[in-house]
N, C-alpha and C positions, 0 to 999 in steps of 0.2 A: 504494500500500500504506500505510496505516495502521499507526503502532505508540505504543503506551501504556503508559506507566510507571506503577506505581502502587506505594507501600513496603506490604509484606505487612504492617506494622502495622494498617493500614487494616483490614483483616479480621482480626485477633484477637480477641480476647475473652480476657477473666480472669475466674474463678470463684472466689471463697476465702471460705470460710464465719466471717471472722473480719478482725480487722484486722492489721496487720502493721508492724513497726518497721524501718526502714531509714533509711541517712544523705541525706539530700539533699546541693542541688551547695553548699551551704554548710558542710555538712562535722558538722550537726548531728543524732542521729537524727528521725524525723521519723516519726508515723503514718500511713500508708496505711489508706483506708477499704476496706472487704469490696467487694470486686472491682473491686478499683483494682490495676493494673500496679504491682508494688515495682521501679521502677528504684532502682538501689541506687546509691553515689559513695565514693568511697577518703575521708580525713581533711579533705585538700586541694582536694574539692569536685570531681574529676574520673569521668566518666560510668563505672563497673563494671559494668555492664549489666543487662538484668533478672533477678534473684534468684526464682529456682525453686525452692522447698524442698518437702520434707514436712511432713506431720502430724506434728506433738511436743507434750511438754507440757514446761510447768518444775516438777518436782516439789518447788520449794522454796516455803516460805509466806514472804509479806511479802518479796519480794524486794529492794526496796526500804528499808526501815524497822528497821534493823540494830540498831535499841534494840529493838522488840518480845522479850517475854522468850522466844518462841522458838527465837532467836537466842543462847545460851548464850555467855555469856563467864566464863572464866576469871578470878581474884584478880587485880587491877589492870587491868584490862582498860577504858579509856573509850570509849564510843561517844557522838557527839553531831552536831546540827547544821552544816553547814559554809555558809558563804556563796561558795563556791566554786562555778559554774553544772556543773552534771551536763552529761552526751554529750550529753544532749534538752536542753540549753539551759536548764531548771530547777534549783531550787534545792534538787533530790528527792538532790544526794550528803550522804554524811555523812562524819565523822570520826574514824576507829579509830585510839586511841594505845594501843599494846603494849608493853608494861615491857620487851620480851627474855626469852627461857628458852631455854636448849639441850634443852629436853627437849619443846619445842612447849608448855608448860603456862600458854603468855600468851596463848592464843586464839581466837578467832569461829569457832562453829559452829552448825550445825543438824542434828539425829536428823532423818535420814529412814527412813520404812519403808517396807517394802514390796519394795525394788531384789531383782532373782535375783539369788545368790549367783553370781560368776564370767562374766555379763552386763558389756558393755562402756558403762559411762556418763562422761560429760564433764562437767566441772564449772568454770565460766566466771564471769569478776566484771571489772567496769571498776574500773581501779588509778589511785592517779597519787599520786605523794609531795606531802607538802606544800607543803615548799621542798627544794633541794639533791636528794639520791636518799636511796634507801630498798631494802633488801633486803627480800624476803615469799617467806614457804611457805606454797605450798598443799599441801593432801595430805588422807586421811582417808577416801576414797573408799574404799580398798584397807586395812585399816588403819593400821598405821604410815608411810605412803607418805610421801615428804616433795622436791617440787619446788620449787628457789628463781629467784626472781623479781626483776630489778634496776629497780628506777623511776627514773623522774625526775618532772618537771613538767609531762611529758604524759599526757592519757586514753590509754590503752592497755588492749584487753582481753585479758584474760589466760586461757589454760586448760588446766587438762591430762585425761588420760582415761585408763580403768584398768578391771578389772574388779571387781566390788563383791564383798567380802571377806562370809563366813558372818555375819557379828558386825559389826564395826565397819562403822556407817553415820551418817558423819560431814564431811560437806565442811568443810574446816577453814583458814582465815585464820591465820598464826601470823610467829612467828620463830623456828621448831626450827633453820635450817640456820646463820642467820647468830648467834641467840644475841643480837641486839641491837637496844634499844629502837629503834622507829618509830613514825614517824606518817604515815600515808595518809589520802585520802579513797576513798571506794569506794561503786558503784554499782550495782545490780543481778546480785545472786549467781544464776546460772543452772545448775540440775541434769536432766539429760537423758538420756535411753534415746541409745546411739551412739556413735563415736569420736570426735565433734569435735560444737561445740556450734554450734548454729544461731542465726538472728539473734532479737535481742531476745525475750523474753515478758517482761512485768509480772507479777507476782500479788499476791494479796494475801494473804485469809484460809483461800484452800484452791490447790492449783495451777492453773495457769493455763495455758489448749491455744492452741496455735493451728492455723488449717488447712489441707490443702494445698493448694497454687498446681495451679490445673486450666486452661493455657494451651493455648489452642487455636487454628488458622486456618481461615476457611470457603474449601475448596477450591471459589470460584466459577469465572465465565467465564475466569478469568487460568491456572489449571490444567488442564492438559494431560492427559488419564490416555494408559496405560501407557506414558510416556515421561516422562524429566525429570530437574534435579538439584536436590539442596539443599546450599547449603554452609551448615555451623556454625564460627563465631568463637565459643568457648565458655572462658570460664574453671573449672576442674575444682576441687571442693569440698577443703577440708583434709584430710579424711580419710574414708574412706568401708567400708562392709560390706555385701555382698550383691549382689543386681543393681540395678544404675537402667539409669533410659531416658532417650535422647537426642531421638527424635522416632518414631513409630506414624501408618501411614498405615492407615486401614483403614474397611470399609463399615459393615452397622449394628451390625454386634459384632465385639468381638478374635478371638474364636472361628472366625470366617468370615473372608472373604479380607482379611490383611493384610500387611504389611511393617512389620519394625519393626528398628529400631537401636539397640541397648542396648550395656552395660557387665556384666561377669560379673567383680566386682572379687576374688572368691573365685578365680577360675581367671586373673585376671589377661589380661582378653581383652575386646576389642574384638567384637562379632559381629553376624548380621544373621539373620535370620529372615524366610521368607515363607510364606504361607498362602492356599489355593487352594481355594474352596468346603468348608472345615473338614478340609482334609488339609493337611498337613506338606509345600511344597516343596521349601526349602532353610534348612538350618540350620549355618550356618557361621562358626567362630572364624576372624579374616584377622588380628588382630594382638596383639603384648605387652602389658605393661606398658603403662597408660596413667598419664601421670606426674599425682601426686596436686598441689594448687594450684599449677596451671599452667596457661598461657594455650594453646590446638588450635584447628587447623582442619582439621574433618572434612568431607570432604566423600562425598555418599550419590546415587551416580547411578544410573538404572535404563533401561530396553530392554524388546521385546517379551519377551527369551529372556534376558535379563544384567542382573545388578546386581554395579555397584563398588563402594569406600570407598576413597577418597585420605586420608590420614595421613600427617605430616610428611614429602611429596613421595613417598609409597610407594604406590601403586594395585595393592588385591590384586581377584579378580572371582570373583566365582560359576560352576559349571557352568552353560552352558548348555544348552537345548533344555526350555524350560518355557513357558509363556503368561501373561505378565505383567497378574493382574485389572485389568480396566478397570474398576470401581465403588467407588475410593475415594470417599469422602466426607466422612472426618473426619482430621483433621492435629493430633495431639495431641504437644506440645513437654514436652521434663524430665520425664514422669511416664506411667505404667503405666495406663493409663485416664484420666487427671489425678486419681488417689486416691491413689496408692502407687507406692513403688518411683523415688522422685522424685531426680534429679541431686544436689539441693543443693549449686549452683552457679550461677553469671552464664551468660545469652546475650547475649554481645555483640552480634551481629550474624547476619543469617540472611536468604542470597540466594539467589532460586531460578531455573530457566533452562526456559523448554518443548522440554527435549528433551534427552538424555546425550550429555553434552562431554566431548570425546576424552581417553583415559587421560591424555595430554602434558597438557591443560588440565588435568584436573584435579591431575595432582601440583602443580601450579605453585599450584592455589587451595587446596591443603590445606598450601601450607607457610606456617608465621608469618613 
């Protein structure tokens, strides 16, 4: 008997209609060219696995260039140059000194328009004091909003998220909470449709998209149909709204037979979904709360007539007595076709078996 090892990286593919900013293992952010895998790494240069996001834009202009006059500062308010190397290793930061006001009236902002009133946007900037610490408010999303921010002498990005107020559209840099003079340097201001802010965009003169991660695996000869497991090592995004996908197995369209394992973060549910010549077979919520930036391992086993999901050593299953399709084709990772509906989170790792491992095995592979 023969047997072959082969890492399912080997057959992936990435699609992204754009480039993408993530830190390498030196701890710098780093460009990814259009469809190039973002493995992504912590500060300290260790592996966080591949970064799966959606489609977003930064609707802020010049994100970078905090002199530009559309960048609004307030009476005393200095922006300048710093020789201090930015996240990307250049020398693109600058230098915001703030007189102090208790009333926020010492600082950086930018009108945006456009945002729905009551729409949840996040509003993100790389901080770092100059020397010693430094207090900073951000706010201004919401109108008067005001979140304080302690620094030191590390890059650290910083963000908060709210919903955008009828009138005041405003992401705003300041000292409203502390009342007292700083100086920072600061790096690319980031404004986003969402609760939490995705990795990097630049802009410049107008906003700037990037697009979504469309990861994919060619179910070759190494794939087994209607049998099998996948487990996911997954790191879960900071914050999240609506449904995302974890992995879609399915033939030439969603519409027709597929299985798929998503997130229903609105209902707070784990769920699985199958689909049988464009009918509905099972459609089943198996668990809570899934906890928001946290490291899981999910594991999605299937049979001629059963499908499980192991979570944190828990293994729920499906009714049985269905006929599990045999013409998958396509294995699509973090995203709803790979367009939409995308995790916005790391896969760390992702191992598959030709053939479903017994409930015991699988709680053992679904706990961290």
């Amino acid at each position: 008997m023969g047997l072959r090892y082969q890492p399912l990286a080997a057959g992936m593919s990435v699609a992204r209609a754009s480039t993408k900013l993530v830190r390498g293992p030196n701890g710098l952010l780093e460009t990814r060219a259009m469809d190039q895998p973002a493995y992504d790494h912590d500060g300290l240069g260790r592996r966080l696995g591949l970064l799966i996001e959606g489609a977003t834009t930064n609707l802020l202009r010049y994100s970078t260039a905090f002199d530009n006059a559309l960048w609004e500062k307030n009476s005393g308010v200095v922006v300048g140059p710093s020789a201090v190397a930015a996240p990307d290793g250049s020398l693109s930061a600058m230098q915001l000194d703030l007189p102090g006001s208790a009333a926020g009236a010492d600082g950086l902002c930018q009108n945006v328009g456009g945002l729905v009133a009551s729409e949840i946007y996040s509003f993100a900037v790389w901080m770092r004091a100059v020397s010693g610490t430094a207090d900073i408010t951000l706010g201004g999303i919401d109108g008067p909003s005001a979140h304080g921010f302690a620094l030191d002498e590390t890059w650290q990005r910083v963000w908060i998220a709210e919903p955008a107020s009828g009138t005041t559209r405003y992401p705003k840099i300041s000292t409203a909470i502390s009342a007292l003079p700083a100086s920072i340097l600061i790096w690319n201001a980031q404004l986003e449709a969402g609760p939490a802010p995705t990795s990097d965009i630049i802009s410049n003169g107008i906003p700037a998209a990037r697009a979504c991660d469309d990861v994919r695996i060619d179910p070759g000869d190494w794939f087994v149909q209607g049998r099998g497991t996948l487990v996911f090592d997954l790191h879960t995004a900071r914050d999240w709204q609506g449904i995302w996908r974890i992995v879609q197995l399915y033939s030439l369209s969603l519409n027709d037979d597929h299985l798929d394992l998503g997130y229903d973060s609105d209902a707070d549910q784990l769920r699985i979904s199958l689909r049988a010549g464009g009918v509905p077979l099972v459609t089943q919520s198996l668990y809570g709360q899934l906890a928001k930036d946290t490291r899981h391992r999910i594991a999605l086993a299937w049979d001629d007539d059963v499908i499980s999901v192991g979570l944190d050593g828990v293994v729920l299953s499906s009714p049985d007595g269905f006929a599990m399709p045999r013409n998958f084709s396509k294995i699509v990772l973090g995203a709803f076709g790979g367009a939409e509906k995308a995790m916005n989170g790391h896969l760390r790792n992702l191992s598959y078996w030709p053939e479903k491992l017994s409930n015991a095995r699988l709680s053992e592979l679904s706990t961290v």
